[in-house]
C-alpha positions in Angstrom: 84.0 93.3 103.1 86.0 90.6 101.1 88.4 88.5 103.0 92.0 90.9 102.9 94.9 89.4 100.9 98.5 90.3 102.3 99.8 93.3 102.0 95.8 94.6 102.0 95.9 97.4 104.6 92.1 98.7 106.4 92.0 101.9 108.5 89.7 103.4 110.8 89.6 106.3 113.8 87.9 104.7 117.2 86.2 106.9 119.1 88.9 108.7 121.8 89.4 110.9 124.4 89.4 114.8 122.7 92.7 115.0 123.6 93.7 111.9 121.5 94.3 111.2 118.0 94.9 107.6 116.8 94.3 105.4 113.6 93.7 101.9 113.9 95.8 100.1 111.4 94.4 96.6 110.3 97.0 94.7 107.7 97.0 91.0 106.3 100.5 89.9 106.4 102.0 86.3 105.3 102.3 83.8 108.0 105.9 84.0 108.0 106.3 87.7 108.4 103.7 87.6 111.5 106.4 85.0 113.0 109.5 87.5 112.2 107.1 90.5 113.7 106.2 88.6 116.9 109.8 87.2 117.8 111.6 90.7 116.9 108.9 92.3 119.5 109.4 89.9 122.1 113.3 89.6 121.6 112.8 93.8 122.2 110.7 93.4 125.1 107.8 94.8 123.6 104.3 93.6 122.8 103.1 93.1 118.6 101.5 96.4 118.6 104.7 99.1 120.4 106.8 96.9 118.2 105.2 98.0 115.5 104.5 101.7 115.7 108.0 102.0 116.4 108.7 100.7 113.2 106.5 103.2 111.8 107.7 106.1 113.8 111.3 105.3 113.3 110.9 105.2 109.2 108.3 108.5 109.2 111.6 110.2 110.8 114.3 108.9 108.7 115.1 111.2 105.3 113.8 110.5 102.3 116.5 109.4 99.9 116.9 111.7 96.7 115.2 108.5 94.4 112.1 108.8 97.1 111.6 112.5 97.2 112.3 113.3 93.6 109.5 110.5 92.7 106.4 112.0 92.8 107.9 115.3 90.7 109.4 112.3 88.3 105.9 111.1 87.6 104.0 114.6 87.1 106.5 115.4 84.9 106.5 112.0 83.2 102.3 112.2 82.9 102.6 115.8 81.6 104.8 114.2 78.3 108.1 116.2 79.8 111.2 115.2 78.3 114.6 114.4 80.8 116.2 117.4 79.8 112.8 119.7 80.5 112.6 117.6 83.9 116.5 118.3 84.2 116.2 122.4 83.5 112.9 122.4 86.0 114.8 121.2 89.0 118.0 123.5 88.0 116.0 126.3 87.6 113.7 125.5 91.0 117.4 124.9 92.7 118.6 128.4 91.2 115.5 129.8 92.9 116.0 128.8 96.0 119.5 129.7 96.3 118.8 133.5 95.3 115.8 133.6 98.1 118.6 132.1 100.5 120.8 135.2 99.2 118.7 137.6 99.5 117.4 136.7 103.4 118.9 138.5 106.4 121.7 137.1 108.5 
């Protein structure tokens, strides 16, 4: 394999325990970000690696905002030649849909 440029991510599973599940996360960063990575670890009294899947955990828990989880229905509709309007009445009409199923569920 080539030599990684930043932002280049690699991934593989090791071999684990059956109970365990892990990937192995292997990403070129600039110089300076490695330095901002190590002290913020250290100042948190953790080594590179906790510092870092806490990172991870903490973002793959937060909400998506509205730009982020309309996003991939924004390109499909932009790669099937939609118009804004036909992407506007879509979501109204998926919102309108929901709402009745709400309705209509018991208390």
């Amino acid at each position: 394999m080539g030599q990684q440029m930043p932002g280049d991510v690699e991934t593989h599973r090791p071999m684990l325990l059956e109970s365990e599940e892990r990937m192995v996360l292997t990403i070129s960063l600039p110089t300076e970000d490695e330095t901002r990575l190590r002290d913020r670890a250290r100042a948190a009294g953790q080594d590179l690696g906790q510092y870092v899947q806490q990172l991870i955990a903490r973002e793959l828990v937060a909400p998506l905002s509205l730009a982020e989880a309309a996003e991939p229905m924004a390109r499909a509709v932009e790669g099937a030649g939609a118009s804004e309007d036909e992407f506007t009445a879509a979501i109204l009409k998926a919102r309108d849909a929901a709402r009745r199923a709400r309705r209509r569920r018991p208390a």
